[in-house]
C-alpha positions in Angstrom: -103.9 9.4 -116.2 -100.9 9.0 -118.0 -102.9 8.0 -121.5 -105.3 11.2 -120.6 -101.7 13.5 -120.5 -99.7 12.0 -124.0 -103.6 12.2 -125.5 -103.3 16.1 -124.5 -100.0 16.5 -125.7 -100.6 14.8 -128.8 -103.6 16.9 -129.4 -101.6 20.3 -129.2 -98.8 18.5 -131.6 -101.1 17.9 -134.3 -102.6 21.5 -133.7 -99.5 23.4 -134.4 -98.7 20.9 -137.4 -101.7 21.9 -138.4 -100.9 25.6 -137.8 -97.3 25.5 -139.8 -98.5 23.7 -142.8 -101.5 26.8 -142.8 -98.7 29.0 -142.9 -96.3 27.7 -145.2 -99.8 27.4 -147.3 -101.0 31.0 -146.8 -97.4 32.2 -148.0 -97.3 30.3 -151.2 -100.9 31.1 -152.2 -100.4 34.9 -151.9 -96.6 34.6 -153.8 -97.9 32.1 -156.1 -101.1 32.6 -157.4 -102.8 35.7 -156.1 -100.7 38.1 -158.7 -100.1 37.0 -162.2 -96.9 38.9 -163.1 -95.0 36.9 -160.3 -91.8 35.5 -162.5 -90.3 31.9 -160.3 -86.6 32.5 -160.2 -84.2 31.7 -157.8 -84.7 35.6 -156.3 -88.5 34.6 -155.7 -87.4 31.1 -154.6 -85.1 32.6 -151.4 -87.5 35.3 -151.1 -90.2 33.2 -150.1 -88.1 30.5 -148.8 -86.7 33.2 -146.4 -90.1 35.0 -145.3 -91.7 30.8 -144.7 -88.8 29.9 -142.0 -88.6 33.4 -140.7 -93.4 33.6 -140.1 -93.2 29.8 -138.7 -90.9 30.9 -136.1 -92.7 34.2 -135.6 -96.2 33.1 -135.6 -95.0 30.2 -133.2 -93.7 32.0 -131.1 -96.3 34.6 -130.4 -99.3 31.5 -131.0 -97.1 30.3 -128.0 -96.7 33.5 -126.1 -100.9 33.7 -126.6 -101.4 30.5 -124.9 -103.5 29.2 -128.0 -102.8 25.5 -127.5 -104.0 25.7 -123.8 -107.4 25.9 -125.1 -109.6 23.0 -125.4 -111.3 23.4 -129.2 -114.1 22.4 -127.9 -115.3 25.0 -125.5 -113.5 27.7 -127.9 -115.4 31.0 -128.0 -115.0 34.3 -129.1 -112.8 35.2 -126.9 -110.0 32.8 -128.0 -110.8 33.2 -131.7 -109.9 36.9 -131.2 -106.3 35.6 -129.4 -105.8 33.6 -133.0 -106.4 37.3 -134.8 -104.5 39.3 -132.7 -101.5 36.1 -132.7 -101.5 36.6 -136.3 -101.9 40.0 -136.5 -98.5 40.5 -134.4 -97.0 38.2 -136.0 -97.3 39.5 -139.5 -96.1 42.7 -138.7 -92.7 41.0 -136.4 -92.0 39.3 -139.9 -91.9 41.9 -142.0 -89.9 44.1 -139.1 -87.5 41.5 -139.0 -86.5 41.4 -142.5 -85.9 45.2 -142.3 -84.0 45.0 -139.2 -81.9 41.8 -140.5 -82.1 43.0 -143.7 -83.3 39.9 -145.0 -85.2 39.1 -148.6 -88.8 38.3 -147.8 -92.4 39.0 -149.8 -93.4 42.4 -150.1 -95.4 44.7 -147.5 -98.7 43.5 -149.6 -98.1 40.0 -150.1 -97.2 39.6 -146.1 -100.0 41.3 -144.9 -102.6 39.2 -147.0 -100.8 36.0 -146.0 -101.8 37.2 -142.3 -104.7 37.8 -143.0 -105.2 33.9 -144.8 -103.8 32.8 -141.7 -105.6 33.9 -139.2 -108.9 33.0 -141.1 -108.0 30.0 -141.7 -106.4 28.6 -138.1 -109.9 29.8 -137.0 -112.1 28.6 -139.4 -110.9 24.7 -139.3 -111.1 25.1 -135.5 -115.0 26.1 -135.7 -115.1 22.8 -138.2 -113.2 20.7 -135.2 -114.9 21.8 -132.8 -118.6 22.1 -134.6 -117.8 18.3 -135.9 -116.8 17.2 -132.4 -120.6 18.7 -130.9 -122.5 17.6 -133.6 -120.9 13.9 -132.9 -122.2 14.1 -129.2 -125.4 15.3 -129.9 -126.2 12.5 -132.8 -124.9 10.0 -129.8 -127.1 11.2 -127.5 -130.0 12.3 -129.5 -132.3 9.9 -127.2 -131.2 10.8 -123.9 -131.3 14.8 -124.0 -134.0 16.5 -122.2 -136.4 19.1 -124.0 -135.5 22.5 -122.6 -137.3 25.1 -122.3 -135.6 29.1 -120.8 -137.1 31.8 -119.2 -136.1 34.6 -120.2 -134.0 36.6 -123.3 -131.3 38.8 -121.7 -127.5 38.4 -120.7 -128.4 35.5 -117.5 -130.0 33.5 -120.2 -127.5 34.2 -122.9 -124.7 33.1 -120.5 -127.2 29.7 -119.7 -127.5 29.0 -123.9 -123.2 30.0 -124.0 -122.5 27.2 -120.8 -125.1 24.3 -122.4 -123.5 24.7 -126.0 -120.5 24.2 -124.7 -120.4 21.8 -121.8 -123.8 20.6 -121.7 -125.2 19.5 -125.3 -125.2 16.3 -124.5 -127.6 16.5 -121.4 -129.8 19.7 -123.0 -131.3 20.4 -126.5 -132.6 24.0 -126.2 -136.0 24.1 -128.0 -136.0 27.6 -127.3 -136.8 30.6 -125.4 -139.7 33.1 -123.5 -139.4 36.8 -123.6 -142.1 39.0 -122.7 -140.1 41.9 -125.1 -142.7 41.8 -128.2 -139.7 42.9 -130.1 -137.1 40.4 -129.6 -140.5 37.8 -130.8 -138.8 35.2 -133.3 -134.9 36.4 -133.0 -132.3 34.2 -132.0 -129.7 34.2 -128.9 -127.0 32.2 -129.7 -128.6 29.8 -132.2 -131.9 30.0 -130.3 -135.2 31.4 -131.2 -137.1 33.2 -128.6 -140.6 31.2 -129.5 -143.1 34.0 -127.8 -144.2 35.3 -124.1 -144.8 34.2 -121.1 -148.3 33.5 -122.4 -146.9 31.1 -124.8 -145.2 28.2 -122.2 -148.2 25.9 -121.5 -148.9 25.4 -125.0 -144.7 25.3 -125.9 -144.6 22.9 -123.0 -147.4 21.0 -124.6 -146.5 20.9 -128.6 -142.9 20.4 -127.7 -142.6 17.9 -125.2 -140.5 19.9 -122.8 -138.4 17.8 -120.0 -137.3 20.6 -117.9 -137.5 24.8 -118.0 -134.7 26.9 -116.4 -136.1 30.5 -115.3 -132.9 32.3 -116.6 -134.0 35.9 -115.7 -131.6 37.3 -112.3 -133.1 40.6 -112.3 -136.8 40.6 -112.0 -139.5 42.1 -109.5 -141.0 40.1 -107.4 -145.0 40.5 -109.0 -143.7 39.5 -112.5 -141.0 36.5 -110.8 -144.4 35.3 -108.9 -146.8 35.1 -112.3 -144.4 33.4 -114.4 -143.0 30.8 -111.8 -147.1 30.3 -111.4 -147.7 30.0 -115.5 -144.6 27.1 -115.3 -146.1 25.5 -112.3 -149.0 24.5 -114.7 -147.0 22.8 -117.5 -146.0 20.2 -114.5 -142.4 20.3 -115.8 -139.8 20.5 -113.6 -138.5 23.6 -112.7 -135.4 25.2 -112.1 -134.2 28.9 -111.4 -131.4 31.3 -111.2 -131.4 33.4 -107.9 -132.2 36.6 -107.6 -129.3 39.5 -108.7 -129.0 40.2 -104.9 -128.2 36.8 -104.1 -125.9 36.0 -107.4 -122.9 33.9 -107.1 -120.7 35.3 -109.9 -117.1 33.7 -109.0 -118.8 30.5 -110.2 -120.1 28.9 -113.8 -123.6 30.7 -114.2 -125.0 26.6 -114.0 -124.0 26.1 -110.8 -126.9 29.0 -110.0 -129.5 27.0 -111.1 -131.2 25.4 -108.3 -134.7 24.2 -107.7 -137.3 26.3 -107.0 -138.5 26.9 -103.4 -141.7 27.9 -102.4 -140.8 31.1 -101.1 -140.3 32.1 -105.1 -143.9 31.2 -105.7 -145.1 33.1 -102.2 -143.2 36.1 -103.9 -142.9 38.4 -100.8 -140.9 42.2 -102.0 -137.4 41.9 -100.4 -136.6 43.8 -97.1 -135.7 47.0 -97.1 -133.5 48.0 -93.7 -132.2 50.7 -92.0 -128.8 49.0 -91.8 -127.2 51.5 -89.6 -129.3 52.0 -86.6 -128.8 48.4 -86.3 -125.3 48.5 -86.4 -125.0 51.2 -83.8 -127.1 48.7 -81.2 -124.5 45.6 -82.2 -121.3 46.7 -83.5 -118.5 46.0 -80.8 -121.0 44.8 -78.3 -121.3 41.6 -76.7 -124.6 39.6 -77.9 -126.2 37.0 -76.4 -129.1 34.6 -78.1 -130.0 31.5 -76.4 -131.9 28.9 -78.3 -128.8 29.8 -81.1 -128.8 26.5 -82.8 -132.4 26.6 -83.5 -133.8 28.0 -86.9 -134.7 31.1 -85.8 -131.7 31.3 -83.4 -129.0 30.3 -85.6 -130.3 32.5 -88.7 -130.2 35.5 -85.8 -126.1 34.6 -85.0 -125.7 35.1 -88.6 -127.1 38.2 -89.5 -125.9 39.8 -86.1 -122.4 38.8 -87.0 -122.3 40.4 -90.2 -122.6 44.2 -87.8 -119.7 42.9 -85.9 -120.1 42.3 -82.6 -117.2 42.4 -80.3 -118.0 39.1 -78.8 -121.3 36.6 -79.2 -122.8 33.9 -76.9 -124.4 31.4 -78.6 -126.4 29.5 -75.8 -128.3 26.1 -76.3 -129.1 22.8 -75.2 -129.0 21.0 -77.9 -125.3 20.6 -79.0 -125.3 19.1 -81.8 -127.3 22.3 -83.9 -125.0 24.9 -81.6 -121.9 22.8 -83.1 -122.9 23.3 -86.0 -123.6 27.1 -86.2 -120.4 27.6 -83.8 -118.6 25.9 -86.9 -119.7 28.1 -89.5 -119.5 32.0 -87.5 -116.1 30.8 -86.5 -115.1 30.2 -90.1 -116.8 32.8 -91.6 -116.2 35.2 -88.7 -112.7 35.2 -87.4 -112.2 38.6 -85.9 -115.4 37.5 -83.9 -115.1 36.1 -80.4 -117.3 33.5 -80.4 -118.5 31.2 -77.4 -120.9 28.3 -77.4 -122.1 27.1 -74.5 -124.5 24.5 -73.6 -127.0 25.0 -70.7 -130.8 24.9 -70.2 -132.6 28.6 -70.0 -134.3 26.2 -67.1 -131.2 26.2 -65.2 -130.8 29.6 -62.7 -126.9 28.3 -61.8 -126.2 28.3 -65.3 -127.6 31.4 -66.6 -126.5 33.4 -63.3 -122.3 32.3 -64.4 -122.8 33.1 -68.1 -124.7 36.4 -67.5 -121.9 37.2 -64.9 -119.1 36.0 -67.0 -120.2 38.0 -70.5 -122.3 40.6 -69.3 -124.4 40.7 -72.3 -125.0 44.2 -74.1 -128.1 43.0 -75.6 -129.9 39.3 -75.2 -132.0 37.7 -77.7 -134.7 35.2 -76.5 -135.4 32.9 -78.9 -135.0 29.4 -76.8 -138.7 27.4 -76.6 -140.6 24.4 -77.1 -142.5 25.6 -80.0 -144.7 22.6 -81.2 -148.2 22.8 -80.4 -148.8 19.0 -80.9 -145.9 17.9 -78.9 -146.8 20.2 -76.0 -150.0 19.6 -76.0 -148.8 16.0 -74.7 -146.5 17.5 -72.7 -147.8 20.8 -71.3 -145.5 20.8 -68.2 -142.6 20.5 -70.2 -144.0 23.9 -72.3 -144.6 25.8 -69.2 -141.3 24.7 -67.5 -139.0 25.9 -70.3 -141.0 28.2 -72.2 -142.3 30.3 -69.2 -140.3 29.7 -66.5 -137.0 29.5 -69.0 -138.0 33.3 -70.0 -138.3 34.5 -66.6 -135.2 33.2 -66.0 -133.4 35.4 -68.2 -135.8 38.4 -67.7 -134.3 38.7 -64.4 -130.9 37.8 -65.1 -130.9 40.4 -67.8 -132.4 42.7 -65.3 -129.5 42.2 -62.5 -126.6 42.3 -64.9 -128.2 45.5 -66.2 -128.5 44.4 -70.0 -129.6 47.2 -72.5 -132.3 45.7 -74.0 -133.5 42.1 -74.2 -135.8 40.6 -77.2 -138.1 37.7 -76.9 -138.7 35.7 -80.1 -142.7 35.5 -80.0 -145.6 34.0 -82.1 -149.1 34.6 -83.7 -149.8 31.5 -81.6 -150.2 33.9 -78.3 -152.6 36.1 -79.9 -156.5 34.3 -78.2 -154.4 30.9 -77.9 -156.0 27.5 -78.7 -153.1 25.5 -77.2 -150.8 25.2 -74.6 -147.4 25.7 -76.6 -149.8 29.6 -77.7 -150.9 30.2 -74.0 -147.3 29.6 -72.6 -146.1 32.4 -75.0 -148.5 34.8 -74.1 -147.6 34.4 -71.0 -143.9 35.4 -71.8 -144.7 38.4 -73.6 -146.6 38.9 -70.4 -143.9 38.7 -67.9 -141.4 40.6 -70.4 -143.9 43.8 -70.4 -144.8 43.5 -66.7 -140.9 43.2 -66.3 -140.3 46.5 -68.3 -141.8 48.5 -65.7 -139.9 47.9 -62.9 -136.4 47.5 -64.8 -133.5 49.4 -66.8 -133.2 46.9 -68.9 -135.8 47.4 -72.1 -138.1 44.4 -72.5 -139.5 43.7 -75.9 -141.3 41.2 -78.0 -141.3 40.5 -81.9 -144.3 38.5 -82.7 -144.7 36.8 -86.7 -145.8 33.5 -87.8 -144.0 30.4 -89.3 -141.3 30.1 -91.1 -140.6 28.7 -94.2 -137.7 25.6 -93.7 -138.0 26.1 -90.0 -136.9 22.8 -88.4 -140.4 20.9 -88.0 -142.3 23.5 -90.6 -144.6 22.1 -92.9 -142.6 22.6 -96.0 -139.8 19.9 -95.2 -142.5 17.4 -94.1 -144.3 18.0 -97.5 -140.7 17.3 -99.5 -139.7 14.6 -97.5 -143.7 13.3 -97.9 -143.3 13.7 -101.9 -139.7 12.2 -102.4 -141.2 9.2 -100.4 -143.8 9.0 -103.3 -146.6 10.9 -101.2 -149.1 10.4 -99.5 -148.8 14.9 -98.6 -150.9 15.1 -95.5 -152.8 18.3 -94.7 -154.7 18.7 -91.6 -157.5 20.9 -92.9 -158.5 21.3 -96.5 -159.1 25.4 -95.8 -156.8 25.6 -92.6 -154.3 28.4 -93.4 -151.3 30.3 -92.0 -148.9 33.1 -92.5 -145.4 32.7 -93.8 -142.4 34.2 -93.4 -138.8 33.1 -94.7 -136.4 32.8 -91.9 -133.8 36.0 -93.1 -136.9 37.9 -93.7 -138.2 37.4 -90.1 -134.7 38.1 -88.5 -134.1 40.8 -90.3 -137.3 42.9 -89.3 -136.6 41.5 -85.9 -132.8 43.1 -85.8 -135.1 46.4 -87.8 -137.7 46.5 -85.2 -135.1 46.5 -81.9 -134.0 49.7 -83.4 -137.2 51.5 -82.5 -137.8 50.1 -79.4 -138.4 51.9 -76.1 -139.0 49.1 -73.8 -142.7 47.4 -73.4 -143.6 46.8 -76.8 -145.1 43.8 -78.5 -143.4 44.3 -82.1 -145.9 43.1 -84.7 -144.5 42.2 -88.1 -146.5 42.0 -91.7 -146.6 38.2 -92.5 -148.3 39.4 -96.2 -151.6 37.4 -96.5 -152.5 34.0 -95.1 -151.6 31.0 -97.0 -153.4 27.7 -97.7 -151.5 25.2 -96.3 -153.5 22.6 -98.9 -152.6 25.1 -101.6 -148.8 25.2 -100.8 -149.2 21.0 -100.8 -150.2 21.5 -104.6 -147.2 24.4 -105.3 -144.6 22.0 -104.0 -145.7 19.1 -105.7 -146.1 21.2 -108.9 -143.1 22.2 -108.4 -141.2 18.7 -108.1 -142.5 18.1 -111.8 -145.4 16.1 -110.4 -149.3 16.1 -110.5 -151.5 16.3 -107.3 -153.6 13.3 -107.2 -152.4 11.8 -109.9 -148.7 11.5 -109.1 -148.7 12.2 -105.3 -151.9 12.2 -103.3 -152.8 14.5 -101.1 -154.6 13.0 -97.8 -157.0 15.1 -95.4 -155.9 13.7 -92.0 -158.3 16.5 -89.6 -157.0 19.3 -87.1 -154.8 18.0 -84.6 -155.2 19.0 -80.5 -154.8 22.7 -80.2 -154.5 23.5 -84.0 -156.6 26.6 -85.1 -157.9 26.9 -88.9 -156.8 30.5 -88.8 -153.9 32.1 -87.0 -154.0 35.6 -85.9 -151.5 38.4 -85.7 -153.3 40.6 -83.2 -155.5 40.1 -79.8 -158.8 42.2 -80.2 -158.0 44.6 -77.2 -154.6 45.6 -78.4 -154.7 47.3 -81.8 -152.1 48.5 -83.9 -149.5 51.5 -84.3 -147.1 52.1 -87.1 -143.4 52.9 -86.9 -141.1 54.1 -89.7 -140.7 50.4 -91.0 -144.3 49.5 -93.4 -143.6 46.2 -92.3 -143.6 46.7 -89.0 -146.1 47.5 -86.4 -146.3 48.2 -82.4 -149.0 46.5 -80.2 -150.9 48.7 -78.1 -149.3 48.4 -74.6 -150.3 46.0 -71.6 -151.5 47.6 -68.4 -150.1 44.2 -66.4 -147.8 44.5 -63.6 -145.4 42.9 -62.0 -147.5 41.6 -58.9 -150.1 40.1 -61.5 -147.4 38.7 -63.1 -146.1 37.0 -59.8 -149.9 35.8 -59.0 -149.7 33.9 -62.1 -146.7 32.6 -61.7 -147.2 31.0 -58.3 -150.3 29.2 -60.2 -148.2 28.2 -62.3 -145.3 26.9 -60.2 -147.6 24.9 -58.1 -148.9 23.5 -61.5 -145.5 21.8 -62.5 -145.0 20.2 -59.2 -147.1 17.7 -59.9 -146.1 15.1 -62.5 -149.0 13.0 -62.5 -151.5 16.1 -62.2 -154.4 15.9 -64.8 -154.3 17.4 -68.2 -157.9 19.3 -67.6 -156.4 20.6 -64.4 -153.2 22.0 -66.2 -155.1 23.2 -68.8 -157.6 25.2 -66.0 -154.9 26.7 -64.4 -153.6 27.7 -67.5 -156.9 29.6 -68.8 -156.5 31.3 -64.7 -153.6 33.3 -65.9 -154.1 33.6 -69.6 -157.8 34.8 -69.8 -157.6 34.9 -74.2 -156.5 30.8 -73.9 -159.5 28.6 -75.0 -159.4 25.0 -76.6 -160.8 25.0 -79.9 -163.8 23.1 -79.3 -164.7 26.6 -76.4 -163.8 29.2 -79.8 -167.5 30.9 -80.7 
């Protein structure tokens, strides 16, 4: 440490040497030899003698005053060069206001002026050599090691991305140069580089020139054009990295600490949300909010977008402790004029529920707590009925004694004509929630959508995990597909649709076009910077119990009707009633008494009270 600190110090010792003898140099070649009636007498002599002593303390003091020999030649820009200038600039005219004021004999106006001007070219201009000499040793050194790069993109994101590599990163980088779809930047330079063509051009850059790695350098894109490039690089099979979107920019940091890998919901390219911001904010703000299931994916992505309309107090109730920890941890710090309690407890658990309801008495309740995968429940369907059905009814009628405003049930595209148990237990929620409606103040509503991208259990983490392993990427069904949503995306049009809700409604929300779950295998392998089948195989392993080929956002009978959000839509409404509701439930409750009962007869009784449930094998 100590060597790293005289090294420093020795470094800004020989710079203002360096600085001084330009100076005294500057002075002596304007006096000297830039006017050829000059006459060397001992006037001239003290003249110059005078104005030399006089700029070294001058120019010292304002190079000082500047902060010029804080900088690290190096990573100079600019921005410092301009601080030499200005240094000199000021200094020049000090000097020659001094010698008036003190009435001392120094150079004329002319002959002072130029030597500032020397100056500050030349204190510049052997910096650029230091610093130009000190690069172009790293990069002969490292020649061998860099990685071929390849940018995105020719406006300021990218320029800043060419600025950083230059100067902190030209040992790890060499730039071979740059796509812009702007005909008429074709064959310019940013910074040094040449923009080589369009976006037409990368496969056959990536090709001829060996590229290692591309950075997508454009922040401020749509989403169509984002989509087509980020599918042209997916081709070249080189790895792949992007800055965010302008929306989600971090500027307080270095513009390469943006860069991250890209993520499949940049190839999906879905439009950003559009929202109705205050209509939410008059349901939430200074309200007490309760969401159970909170440390889930869904749950804990809703405790942070309902924080940010500031709620007087939230409830974050789970029962798994170690994800509501976690998301207690991060409101708390992020939040701290936000009341915020965690409690753990089972939806299961009437005690429990009845104390917290009574305790908080929630303004509004979001239901997002369930068992939610179909394989797992399909080996244990009693545990799916016990805490997905019974679990909801708990808090339907809790939310219905404490008179809560308005309670929202986190539902699925697996209850619309259900092909498993974890799909017919959900249905059966939205049931007893629209049943539940009619006989209640409270305002009982469900938001239905598909899966989520990153969910906990989702596809997409099993495929990375599968690929960083070295594959094989196992897909159930070579044409099976699904709908996507990212998590933010589905919260927010779940927070949008509670706005228009009336009670009774099954909110339906536009999950874009079905994806193929074999064809987002081959994106996110792409995008890792490997080949399918050559570098990670793909293996067809067949449908598992109660998985469908194709999910479905609507039940036939129900059809759809807008509201003033084009991405989302109302179910028609359910005719069901409380007493059917009850029937099935007492089915249902005599089910789950019996451990050992058989999986045909829970699956019977299951297909009593949700007439749209078949098994896959029964689908026509």
């Amino acid at each position: 440490m100590n060597i790293l600190i005289n090294k420093v110090k020795l470094t800004k010792v020989i710079l203002c040497v360096l600085d001084i003898f330009i100076i005294i140099l500057s002075y002596f070649v304007t006096k000297l030899f830039l006017f050829d009636d000059i006459i060397l007498n001992d006037l001239t002599i003290i003249k110059l003698s005078n104005t030399i002593i006089l700029a070294i303390i001058v120019y010292e003091f304002f190079l000082n005053l500047f902060e010029v020999y804080k900088n690290i030649t190096i990573y100079e820009s600019s921005k410092e060069y301009f601080s030499y200038a200005l240094a000199s600039m000021a200094s020049c005219n000090t000097v020659f206001l001094l010698g008036i004021i003190f009435n001392i004999e120094i150079v004329s106006p002319k002959e002072n002026i130029l030597a500032g001007i020397f100056i500050a070219i030349a204190m510049v201009f052997y910096r650029v050599v230091i610093k130009f000499m000190l690069t172009n040793k790293i990069t002969i050194m490292s020649e061998n090691e860099r990685k071929n790069l390849l940018i995105i993109g020719g406006g300021e994101a990218a320029t800043e991305v060419v600025k950083n590599i230059k100067s902190t990163l030209i040992s790890s980088y060499n730039i071979i140069g740059i796509i812009d779809d702007n005909s008429k930047k074709e064959n310019c330079k940013i910074n040094g580089v040449k923009i080589l063509g369009n976006r037409n051009d990368i496969i056959k850059i990536c090709r001829e020139r060996k590229i290692d790695i591309i950075f997508f350098a454009i922040s401020n894109i749509d989403t169509k054009n984002k989509k087509e490039i980020l599918a042209i690089c997916q081709e070249t099979g080189v790895k792949l990295r992007i800055l965010p979107g302008i929306q989600d920019f971090i500027t307080d940091k270095n513009i390469m600490q943006n860069l991250r890998d890209v993520e499949i919901e940049d190839i999906l390219g879905r439009d950003p949300i559009v929202l109705d911001n205050s209509n939410i904010e008059e349901l939430i703000k200074n309200n007490t909010i309760l969401i159970t299931g909170a440390g889930g994916s869904i749950g804990s992505e809703l405790c942070r977008q309902i924080a940010k309309y500031e709620p007087k107090e939230m409830v974050l109730f789970d029962i798994y402790e170690n994800n509501l920890y976690d998301i207690e941890l991060e409101l708390k710090a992020n939040y701290d004029n936000i009341k915020i309690d965690a409690i753990i407890g089972s939806v299961r658990d009437k005690n429990k529920l009845d104390s917290v309801f009574q305790k908080y008495n929630p303004y509004l309740v979001f239901h997002a707590a369930a068992h939610k995968h179909v394989p797992l429940m399909e080996e244990s369907p009693l545990e799916a009925i016990k805490n997905n059905v019974f679990g909801t009814y708990n808090v339907v009628n809790y939310c219905d004694k404490y008179n809560v405003k308005r309670c929202i049930l986190i539902s699925t595209d697996k209850a619309v004509n259900p092909t498993n148990i974890m799909g017919a237990t959900k249905r059966m929620c939205e049931m007893i929630i629209q049943a539940k409606d009619k006989v209640s103040k409270t305002e009982f509503v469900a938001v239905r959508f598909g899966n989520v991208l990153g969910s906990n259990g989702s596809v997409v983490p099993l495929f990375k995990k599968q690929i960083a392993k070295g594959g094989p990427v196992t897909v159930t069904h070579k044409d099976i597909t699904r709908f996507f949503m990212t998590i933010p995306e589905a919260v927010q049009l779940v927070l949008q649709a509670i706005t228009y809700a009336k009670g009774g409604e099954i909110f339906v929300l536009d999950m874009g076009e079905p994806v193929k779950i074999y064809d987002l295998a081959v994106s996110l392998i792409k995008l890792s910077g490997l080949q399918p089948e050559i570098d990670i195989p793909i293996k067809i392993t067949g449908l598992r119990p109660g998985e469908k080929l194709y999910e479905e956002i609507l039940m036939s009978e129900e059809g759809l009707k807008s509201t003033a959000h084009s991405k989302i839509f109302i179910a028609k409404p359910s005719k069901i009633t409380m007493e059917d509701v009850e029937k099935k439930l007492a089915i249902l409750e005599e089910t789950i008494k019996d451990e050992d009962i058989k999986l045909s007869h829970i699956k019977a009784n299951m297909r009593k009270v949700v007439p749209t449930y078949k098994e896959r094998n029964e689908e026509k």
